[in-house]
Chimera marker file (.cmm) of the C-alpha trace (Angstrom):
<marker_set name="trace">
<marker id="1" x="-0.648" y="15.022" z="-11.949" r="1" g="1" b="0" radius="0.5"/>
<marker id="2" x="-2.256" y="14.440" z="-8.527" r="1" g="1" b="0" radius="0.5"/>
<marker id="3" x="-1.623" y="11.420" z="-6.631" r="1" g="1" b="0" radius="0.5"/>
<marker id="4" x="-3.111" y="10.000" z="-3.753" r="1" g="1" b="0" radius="0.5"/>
<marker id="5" x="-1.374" y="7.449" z="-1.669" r="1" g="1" b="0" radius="0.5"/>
<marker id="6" x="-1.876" y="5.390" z="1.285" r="1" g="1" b="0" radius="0.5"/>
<marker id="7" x="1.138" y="3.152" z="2.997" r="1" g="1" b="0" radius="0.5"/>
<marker id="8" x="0.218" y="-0.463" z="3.688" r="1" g="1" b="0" radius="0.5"/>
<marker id="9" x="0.761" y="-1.439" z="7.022" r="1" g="1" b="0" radius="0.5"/>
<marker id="10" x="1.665" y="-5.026" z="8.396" r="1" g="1" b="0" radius="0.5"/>
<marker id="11" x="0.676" y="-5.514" z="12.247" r="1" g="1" b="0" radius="0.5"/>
<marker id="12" x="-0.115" y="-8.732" z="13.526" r="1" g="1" b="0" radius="0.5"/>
<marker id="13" x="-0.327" y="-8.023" z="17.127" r="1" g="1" b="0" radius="0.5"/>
<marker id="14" x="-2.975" y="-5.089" z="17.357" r="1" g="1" b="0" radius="0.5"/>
<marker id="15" x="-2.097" y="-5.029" z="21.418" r="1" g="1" b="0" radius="0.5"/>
<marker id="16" x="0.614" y="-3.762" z="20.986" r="1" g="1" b="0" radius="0.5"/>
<marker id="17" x="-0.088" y="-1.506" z="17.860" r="1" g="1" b="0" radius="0.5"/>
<marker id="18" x="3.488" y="-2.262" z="16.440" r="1" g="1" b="0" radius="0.5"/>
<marker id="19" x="3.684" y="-2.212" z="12.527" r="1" g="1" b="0" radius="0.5"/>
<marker id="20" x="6.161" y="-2.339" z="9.013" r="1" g="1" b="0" radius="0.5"/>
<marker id="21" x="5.674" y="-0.965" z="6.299" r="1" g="1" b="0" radius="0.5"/>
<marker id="22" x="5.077" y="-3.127" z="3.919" r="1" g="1" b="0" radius="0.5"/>
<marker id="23" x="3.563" y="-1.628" z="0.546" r="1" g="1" b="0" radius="0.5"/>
<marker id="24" x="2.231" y="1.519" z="-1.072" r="1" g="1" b="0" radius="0.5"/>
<marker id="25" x="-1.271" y="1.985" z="-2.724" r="1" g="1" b="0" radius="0.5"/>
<marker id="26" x="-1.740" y="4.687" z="-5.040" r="1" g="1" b="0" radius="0.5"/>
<marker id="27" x="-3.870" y="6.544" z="-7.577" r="1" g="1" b="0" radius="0.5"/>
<marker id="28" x="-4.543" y="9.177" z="-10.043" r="1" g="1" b="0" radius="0.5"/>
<marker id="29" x="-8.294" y="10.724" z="-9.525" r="1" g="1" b="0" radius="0.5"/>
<marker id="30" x="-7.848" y="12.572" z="-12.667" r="1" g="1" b="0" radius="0.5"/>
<marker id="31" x="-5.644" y="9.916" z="-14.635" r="1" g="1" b="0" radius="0.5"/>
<marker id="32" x="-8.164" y="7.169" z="-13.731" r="1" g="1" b="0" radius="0.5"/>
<marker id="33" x="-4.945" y="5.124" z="-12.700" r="1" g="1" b="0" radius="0.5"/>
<marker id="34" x="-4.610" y="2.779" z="-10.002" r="1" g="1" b="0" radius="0.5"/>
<marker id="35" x="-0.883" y="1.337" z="-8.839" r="1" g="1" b="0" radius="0.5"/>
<marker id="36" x="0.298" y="-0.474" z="-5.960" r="1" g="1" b="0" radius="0.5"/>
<marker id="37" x="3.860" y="-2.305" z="-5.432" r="1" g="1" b="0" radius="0.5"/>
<marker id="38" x="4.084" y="-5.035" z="-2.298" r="1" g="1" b="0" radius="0.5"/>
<marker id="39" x="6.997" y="-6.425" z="-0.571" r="1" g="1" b="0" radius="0.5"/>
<marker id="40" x="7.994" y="-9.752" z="-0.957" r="1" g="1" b="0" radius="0.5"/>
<marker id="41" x="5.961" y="-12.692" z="0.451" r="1" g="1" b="0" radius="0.5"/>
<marker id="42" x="9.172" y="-14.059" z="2.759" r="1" g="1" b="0" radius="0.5"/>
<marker id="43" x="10.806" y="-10.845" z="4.571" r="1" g="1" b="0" radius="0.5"/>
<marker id="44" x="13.639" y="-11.420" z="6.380" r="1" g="1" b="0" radius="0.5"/>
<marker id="45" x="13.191" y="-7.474" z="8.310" r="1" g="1" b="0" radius="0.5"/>
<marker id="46" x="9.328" y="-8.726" z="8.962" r="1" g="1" b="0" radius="0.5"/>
<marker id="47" x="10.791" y="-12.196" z="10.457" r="1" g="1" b="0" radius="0.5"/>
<marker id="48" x="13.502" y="-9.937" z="12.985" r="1" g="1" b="0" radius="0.5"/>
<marker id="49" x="10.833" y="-7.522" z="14.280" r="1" g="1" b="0" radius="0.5"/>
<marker id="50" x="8.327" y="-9.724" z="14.571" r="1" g="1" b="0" radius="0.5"/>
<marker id="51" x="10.389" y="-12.694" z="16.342" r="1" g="1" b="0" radius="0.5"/>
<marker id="52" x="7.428" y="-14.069" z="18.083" r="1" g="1" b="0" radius="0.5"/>
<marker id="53" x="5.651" y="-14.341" z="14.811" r="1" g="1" b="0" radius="0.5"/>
<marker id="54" x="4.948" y="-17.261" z="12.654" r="1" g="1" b="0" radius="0.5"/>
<marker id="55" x="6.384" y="-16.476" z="8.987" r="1" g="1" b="0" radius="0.5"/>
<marker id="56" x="3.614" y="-18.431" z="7.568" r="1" g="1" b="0" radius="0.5"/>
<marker id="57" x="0.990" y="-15.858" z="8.832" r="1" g="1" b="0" radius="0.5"/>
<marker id="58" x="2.898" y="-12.892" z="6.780" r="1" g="1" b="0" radius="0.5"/>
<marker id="59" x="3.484" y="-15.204" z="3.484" r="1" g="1" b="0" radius="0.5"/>
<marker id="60" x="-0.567" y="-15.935" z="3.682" r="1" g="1" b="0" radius="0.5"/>
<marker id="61" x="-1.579" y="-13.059" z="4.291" r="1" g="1" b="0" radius="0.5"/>
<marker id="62" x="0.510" y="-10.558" z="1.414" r="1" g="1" b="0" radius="0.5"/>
<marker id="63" x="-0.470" y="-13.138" z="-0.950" r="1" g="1" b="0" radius="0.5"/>
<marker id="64" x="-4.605" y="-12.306" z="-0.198" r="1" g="1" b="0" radius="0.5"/>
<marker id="65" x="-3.811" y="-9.023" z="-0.088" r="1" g="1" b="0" radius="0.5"/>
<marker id="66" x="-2.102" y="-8.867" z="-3.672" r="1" g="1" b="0" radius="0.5"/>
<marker id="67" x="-4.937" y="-10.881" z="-4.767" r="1" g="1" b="0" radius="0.5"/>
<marker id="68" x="-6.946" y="-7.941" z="-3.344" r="1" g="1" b="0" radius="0.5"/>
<marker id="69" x="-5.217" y="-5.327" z="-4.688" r="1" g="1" b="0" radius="0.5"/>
<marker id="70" x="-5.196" y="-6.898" z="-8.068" r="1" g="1" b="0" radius="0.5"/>
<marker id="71" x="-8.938" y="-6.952" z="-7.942" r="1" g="1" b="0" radius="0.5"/>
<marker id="72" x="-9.400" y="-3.429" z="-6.666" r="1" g="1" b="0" radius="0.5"/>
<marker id="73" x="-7.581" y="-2.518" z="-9.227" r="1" g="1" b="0" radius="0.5"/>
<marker id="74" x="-9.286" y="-3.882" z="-12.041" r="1" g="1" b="0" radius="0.5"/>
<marker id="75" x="-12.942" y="-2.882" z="-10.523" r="1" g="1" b="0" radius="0.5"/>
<marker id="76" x="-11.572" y="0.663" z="-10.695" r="1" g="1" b="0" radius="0.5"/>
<marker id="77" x="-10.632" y="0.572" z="-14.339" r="1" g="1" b="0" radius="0.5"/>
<marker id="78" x="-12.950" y="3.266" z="-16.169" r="1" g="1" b="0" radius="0.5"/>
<marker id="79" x="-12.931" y="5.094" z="-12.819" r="1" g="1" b="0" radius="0.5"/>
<marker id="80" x="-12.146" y="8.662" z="-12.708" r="1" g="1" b="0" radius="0.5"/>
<marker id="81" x="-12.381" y="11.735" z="-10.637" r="1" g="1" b="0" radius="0.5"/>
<marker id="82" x="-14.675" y="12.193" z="-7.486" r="1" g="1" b="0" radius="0.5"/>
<marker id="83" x="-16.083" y="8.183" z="-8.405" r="1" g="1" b="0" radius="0.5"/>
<marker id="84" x="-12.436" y="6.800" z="-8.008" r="1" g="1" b="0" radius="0.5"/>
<marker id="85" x="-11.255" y="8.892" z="-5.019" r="1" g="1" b="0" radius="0.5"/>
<marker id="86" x="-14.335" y="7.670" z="-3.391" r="1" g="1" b="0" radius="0.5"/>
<marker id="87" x="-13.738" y="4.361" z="-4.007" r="1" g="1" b="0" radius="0.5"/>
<marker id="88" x="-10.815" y="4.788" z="-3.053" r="1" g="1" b="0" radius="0.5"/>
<marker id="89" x="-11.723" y="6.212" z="0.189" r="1" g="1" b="0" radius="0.5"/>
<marker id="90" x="-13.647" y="3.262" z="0.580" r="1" g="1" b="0" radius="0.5"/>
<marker id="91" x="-10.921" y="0.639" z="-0.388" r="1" g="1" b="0" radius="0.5"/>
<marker id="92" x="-8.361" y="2.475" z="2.415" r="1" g="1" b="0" radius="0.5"/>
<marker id="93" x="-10.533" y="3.533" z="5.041" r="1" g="1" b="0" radius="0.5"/>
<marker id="94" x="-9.593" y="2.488" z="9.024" r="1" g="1" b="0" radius="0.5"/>
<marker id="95" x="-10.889" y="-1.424" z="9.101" r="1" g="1" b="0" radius="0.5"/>
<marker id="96" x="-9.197" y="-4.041" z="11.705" r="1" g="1" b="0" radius="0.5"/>
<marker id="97" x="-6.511" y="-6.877" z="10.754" r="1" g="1" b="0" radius="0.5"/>
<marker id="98" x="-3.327" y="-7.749" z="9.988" r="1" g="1" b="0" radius="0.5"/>
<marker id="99" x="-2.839" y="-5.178" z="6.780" r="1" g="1" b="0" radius="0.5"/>
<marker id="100" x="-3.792" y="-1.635" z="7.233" r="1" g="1" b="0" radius="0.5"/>
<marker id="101" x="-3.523" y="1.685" z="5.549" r="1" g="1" b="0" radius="0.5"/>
<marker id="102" x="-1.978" y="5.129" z="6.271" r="1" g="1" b="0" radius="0.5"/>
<marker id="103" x="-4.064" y="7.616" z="6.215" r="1" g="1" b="0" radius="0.5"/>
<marker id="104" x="-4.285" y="8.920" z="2.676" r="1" g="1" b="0" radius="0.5"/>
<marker id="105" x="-1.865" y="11.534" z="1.990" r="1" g="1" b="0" radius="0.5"/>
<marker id="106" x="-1.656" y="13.928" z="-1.384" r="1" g="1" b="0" radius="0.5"/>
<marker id="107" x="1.158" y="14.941" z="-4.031" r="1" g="1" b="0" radius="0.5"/>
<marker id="108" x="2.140" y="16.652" z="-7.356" r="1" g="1" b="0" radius="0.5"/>
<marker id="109" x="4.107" y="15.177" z="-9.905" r="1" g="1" b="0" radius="0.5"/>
<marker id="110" x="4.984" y="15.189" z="-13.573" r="1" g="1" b="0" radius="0.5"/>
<marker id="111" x="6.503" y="11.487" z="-13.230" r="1" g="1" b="0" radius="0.5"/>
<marker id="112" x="4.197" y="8.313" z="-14.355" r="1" g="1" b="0" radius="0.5"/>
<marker id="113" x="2.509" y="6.627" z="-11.728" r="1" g="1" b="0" radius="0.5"/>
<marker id="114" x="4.858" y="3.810" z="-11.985" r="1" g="1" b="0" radius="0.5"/>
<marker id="115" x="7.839" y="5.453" z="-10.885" r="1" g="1" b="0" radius="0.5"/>
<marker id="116" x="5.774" y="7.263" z="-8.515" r="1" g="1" b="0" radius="0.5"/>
<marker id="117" x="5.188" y="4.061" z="-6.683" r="1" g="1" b="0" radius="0.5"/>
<marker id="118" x="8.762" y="2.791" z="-7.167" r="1" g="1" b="0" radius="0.5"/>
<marker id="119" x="9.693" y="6.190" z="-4.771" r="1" g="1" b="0" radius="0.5"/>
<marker id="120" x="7.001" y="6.118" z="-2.538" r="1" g="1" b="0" radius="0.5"/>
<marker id="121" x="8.238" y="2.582" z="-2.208" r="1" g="1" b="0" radius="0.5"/>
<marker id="122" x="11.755" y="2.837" z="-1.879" r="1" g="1" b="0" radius="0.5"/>
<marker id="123" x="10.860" y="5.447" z="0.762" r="1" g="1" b="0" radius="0.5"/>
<marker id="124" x="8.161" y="3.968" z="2.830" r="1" g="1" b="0" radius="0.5"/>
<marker id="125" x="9.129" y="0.756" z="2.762" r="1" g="1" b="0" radius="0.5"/>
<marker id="126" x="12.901" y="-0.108" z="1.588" r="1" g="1" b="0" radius="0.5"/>
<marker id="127" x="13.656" y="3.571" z="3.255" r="1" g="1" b="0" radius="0.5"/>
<marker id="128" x="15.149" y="5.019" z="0.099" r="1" g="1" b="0" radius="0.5"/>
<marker id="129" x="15.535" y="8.939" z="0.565" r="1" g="1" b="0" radius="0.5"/>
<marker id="130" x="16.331" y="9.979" z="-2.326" r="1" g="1" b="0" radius="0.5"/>
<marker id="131" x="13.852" y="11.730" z="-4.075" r="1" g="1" b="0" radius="0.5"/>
<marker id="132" x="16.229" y="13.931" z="-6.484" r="1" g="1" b="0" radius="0.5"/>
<link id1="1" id2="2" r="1" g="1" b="0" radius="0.2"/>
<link id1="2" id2="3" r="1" g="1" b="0" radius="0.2"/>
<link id1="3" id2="4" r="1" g="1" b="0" radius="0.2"/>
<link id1="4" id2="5" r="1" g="1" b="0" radius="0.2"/>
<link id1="5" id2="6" r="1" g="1" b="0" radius="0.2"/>
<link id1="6" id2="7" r="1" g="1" b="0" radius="0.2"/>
<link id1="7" id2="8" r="1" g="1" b="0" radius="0.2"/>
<link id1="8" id2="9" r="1" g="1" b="0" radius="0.2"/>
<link id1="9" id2="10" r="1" g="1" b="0" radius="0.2"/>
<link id1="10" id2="11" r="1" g="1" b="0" radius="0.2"/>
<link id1="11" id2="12" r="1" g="1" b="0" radius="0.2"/>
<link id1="12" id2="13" r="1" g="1" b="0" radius="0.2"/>
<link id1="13" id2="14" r="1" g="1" b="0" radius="0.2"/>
<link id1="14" id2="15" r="1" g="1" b="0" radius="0.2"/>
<link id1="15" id2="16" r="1" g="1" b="0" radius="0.2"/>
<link id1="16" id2="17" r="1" g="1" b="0" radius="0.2"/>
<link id1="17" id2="18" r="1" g="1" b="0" radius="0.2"/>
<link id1="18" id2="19" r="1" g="1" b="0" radius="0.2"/>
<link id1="19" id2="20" r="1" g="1" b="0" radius="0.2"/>
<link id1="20" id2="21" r="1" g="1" b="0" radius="0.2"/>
<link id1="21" id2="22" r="1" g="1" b="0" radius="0.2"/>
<link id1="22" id2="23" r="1" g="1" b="0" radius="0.2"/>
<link id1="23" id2="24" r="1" g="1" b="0" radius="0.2"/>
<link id1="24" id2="25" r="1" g="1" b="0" radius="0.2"/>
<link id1="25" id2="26" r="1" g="1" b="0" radius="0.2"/>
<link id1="26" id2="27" r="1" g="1" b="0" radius="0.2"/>
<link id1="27" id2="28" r="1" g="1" b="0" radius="0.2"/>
<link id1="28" id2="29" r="1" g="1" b="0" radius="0.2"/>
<link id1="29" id2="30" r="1" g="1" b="0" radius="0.2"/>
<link id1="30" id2="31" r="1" g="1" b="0" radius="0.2"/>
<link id1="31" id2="32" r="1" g="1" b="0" radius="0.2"/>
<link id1="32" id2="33" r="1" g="1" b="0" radius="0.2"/>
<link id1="33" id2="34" r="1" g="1" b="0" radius="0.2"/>
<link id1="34" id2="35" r="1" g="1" b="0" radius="0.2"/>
<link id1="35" id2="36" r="1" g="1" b="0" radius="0.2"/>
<link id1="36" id2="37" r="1" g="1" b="0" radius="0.2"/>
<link id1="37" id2="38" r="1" g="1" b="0" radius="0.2"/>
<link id1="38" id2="39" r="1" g="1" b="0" radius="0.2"/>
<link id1="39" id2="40" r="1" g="1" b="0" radius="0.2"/>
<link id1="40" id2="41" r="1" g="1" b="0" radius="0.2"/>
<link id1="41" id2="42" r="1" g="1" b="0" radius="0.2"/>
<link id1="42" id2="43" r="1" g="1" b="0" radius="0.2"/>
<link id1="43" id2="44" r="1" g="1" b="0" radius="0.2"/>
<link id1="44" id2="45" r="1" g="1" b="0" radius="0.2"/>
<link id1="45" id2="46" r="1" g="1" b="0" radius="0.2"/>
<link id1="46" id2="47" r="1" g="1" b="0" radius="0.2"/>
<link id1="47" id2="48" r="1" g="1" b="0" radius="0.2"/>
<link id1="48" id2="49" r="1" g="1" b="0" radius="0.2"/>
<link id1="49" id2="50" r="1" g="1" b="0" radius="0.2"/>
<link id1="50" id2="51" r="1" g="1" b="0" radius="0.2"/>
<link id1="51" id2="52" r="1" g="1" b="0" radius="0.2"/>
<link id1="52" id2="53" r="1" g="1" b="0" radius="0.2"/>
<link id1="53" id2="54" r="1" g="1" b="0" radius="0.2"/>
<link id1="54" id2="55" r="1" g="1" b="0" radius="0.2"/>
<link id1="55" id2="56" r="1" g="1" b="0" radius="0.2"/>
<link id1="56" id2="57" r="1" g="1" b="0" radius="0.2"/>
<link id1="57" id2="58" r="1" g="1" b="0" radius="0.2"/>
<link id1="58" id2="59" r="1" g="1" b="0" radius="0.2"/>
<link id1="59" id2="60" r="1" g="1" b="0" radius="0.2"/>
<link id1="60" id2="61" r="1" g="1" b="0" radius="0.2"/>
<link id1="61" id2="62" r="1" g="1" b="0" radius="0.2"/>
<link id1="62" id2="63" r="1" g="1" b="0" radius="0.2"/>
<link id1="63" id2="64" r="1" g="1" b="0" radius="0.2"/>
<link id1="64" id2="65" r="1" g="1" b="0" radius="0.2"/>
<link id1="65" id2="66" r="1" g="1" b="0" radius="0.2"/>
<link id1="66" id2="67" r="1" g="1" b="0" radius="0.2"/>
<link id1="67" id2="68" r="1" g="1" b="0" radius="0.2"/>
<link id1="68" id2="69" r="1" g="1" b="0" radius="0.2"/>
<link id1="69" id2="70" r="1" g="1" b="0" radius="0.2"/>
<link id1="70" id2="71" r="1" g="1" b="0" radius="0.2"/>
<link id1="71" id2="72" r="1" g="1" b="0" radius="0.2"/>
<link id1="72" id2="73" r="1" g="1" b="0" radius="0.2"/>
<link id1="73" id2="74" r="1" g="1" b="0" radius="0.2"/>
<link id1="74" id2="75" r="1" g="1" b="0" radius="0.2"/>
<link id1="75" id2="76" r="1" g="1" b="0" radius="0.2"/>
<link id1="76" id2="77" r="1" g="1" b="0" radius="0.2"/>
<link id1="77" id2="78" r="1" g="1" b="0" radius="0.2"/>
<link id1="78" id2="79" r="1" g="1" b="0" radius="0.2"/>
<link id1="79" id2="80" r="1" g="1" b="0" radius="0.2"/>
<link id1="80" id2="81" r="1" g="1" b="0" radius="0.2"/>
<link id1="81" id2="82" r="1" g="1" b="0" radius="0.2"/>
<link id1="82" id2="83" r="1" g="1" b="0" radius="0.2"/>
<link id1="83" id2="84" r="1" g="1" b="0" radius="0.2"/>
<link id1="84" id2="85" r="1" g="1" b="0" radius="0.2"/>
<link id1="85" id2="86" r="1" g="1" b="0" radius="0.2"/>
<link id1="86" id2="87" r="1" g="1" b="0" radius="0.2"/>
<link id1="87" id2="88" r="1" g="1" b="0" radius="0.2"/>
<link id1="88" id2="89" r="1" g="1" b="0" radius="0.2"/>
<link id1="89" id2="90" r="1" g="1" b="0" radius="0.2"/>
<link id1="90" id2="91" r="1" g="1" b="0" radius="0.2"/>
<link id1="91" id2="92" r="1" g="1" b="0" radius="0.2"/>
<link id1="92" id2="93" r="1" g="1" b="0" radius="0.2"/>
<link id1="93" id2="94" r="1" g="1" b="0" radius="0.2"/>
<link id1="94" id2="95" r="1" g="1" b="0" radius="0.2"/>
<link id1="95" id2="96" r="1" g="1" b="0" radius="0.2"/>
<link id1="96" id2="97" r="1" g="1" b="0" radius="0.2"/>
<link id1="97" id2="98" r="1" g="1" b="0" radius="0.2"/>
<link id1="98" id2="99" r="1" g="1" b="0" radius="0.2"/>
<link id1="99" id2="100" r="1" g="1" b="0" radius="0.2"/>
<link id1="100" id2="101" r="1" g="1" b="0" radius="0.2"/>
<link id1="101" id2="102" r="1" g="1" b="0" radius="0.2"/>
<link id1="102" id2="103" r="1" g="1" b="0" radius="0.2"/>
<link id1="103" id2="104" r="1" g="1" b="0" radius="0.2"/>
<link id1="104" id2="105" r="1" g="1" b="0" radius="0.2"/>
<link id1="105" id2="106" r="1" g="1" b="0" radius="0.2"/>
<link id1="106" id2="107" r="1" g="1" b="0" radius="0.2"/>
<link id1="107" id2="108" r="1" g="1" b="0" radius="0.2"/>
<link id1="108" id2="109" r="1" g="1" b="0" radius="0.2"/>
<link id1="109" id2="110" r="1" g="1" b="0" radius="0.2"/>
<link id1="110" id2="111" r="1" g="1" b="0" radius="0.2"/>
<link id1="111" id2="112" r="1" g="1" b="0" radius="0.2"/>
<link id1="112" id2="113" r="1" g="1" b="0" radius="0.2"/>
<link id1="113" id2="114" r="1" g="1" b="0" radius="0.2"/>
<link id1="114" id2="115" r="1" g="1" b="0" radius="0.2"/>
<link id1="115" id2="116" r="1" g="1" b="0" radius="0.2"/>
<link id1="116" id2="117" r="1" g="1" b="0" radius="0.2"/>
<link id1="117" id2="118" r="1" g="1" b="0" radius="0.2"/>
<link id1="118" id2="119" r="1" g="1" b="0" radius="0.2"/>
<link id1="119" id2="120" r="1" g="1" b="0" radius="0.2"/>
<link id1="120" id2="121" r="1" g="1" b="0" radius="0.2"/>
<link id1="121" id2="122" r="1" g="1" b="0" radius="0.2"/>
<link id1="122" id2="123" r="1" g="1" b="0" radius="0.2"/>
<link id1="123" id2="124" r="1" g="1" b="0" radius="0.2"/>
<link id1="124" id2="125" r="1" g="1" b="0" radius="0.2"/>
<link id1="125" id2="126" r="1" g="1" b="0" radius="0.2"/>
<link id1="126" id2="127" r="1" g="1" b="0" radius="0.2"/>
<link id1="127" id2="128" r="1" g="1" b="0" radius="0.2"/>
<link id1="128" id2="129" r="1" g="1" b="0" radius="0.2"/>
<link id1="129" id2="130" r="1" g="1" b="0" radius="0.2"/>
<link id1="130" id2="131" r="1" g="1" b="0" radius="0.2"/>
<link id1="131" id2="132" r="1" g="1" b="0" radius="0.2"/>
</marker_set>
């Protein structure tokens, strides 16, 4: 199977371009399958590298952004093929604010698309690397 994935990208101070990883959104043109996996709404790591930061600013805004997620990934149900890699072009294309995405970056795989998110997590974000 082919997935396409973008990392999620927390940076509240876009003068300085400084960011964390902080989630992984992926999908399956040809599965018509759409998967993402957050990290929790109170993060120590974002609190220490973003010391000037208000916590409350991070907690707000992963819980929109789940909220978002959720809902792009029920409009894409029934999606498939070119339709849901354009949407999901759409959905992950360069936009300003405090969440961002990665460019959108390809593999193959014979896992399901769950524990393809749960290593594309543990990499990106929790810096797990070990892919076996």
């Amino acid at each position: 199977m082919i997935v396409r994935y973008s990392v999620i990208r927390f940076m509240p101070f876009a003068e300085t371009q400084e960011f964390a990883n902080v989630g992984v959104l992926a999908h399956s043109p040809d599965a018509g399958i759409v998967e993402f996996k957050l990290a929790a709404g109170r993060n120590k790591r974002i609190s220490a590298f973003f010391d000037d930061m208000d916590g409350v600013l991070y907690t707000k805004a992963m819980s929109v952004f789940k909220a978002e997620l959720t809902r792009v990934k029920n409009v894409s149900v029934g999606l498939a093929g070119r339709a849901l890699a354009n949407f999901m072009d759409e959905v992950t294309r360069p936009r300003e604010g405090f969440l961002t995405y990665s460019e959108t970056s390809t593999l193959m795989t014979n896992d399901d698309m769950g524990a393809v998110v749960d290593r594309l997590y543990e990499t990106y974000v929790a810096h797990y690397r070990d892919w076996e």
